[in-house]
C-alpha positions as a printed Julia matrix, in Angstrom:
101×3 Matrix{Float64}:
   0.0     0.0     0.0
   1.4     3.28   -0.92
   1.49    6.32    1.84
  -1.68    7.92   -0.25
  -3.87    4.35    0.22
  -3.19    4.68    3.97
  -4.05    8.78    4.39
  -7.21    7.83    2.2
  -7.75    4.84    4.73
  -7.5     6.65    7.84
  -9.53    9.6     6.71
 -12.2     6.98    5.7
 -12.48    5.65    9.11
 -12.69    8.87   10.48
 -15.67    9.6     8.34
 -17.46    6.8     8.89
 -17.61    7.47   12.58
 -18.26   10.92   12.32
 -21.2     9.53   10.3
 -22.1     7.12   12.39
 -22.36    9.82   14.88
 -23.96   12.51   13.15
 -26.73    9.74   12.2
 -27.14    8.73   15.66
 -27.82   12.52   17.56
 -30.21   13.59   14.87
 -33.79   13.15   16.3
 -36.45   12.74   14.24
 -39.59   14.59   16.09
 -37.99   13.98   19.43
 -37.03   10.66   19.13
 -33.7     8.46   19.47
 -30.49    9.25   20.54
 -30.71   13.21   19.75
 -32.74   13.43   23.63
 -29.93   11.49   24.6
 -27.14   14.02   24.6
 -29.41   16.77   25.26
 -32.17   15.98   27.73
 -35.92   16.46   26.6
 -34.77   19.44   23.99
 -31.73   18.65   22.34
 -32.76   21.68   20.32
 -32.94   24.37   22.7
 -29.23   24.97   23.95
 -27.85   25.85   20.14
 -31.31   27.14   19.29
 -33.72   26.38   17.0
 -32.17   25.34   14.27
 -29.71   23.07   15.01
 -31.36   20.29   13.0
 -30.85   21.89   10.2
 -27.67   22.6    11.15
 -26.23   18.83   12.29
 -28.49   17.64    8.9
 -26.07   20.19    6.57
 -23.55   18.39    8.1
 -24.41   15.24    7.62
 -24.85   15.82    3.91
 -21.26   17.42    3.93
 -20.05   13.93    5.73
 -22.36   11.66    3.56
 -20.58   13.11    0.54
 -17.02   12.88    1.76
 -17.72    9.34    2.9
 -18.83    8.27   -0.94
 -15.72   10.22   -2.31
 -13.37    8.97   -0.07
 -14.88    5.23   -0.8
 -14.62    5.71   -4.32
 -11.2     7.31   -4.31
 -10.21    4.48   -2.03
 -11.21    1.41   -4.69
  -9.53    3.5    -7.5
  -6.23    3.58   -5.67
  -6.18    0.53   -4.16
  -7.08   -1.68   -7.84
  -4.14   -3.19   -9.23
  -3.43   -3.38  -12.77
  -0.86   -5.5   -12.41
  -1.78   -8.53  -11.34
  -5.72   -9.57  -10.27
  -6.4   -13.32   -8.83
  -7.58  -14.51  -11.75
  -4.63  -13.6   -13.4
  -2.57  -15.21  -11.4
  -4.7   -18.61  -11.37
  -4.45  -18.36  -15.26
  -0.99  -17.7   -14.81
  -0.8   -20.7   -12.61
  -2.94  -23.42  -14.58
  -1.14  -22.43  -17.81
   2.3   -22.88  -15.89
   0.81  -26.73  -14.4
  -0.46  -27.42  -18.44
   2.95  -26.59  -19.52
   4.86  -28.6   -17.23
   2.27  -31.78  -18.17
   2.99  -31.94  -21.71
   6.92  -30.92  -21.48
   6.89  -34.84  -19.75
C-alpha cells in the first residue's frame, strides 16, 4: 500500500464514525439518541435550528464518505496482477509442465 492508500484509509475511518455519529444525535420529532445528549430538547441549547444545522452536516459527511470510498477502490485496484490472473498464470504454468513430460 502506498502512503496515499493509507491517508485515504484513515480519513475513511474517520468519516465513517463521524457519520455514524452525526446519524445517531439527529432526532427525528424527538425521538432516538438526539434526547440522549441533550435531555428532553436537544434543540434548545444551540437554538432552534440546530437540526438543520447537524443535517447540513451530515450531507457534507455523507458526501465525503462516498468520495473517499470511491477514491479508495480507484487507488487501491491493481493493474498489475488480479487473482484470476494469477490462477491463469498458474494453470497455464501446471499445463505446460504436463505436456513438457
Amino acid at each position: 500500500m502506498s502512503i496515499l492508500s493509507v491517508i485515504l484509509l484513515v480519513l475513511f475511518l474517520i468519516v465513517c464514525v463521524v457519520l455514524i455519529f452525526l446519524v445517531s444525535i439527529q432526532s427525528d420529532d424527538d425521538s432516538g439518541m438526539g434526547n440522549f445528549f441533550g435531555g428532553t430538547d436537544s434543540n434548545s441549547a444551540f437554538g432552534g435550528q440546530t437540526n438543520k444545522v447537524i443535517s447540513k452536516i451530515t450531507m457534507v459527511v455523507a458526501i465525503a464518505f462516498a468520495v473517499l470510498a470511491l477514491s479508495l477502490a480507484i487507488f487501491n485496484t491493481s493493474s498489475e496482477s488480479s487473482l484470476g490472473d494469477v490462477a491463469a498464470a498458474e494453470q497455464n504454468s501446471a499445463v505446460s509442465s504436463t505436456n513438457a513430460d
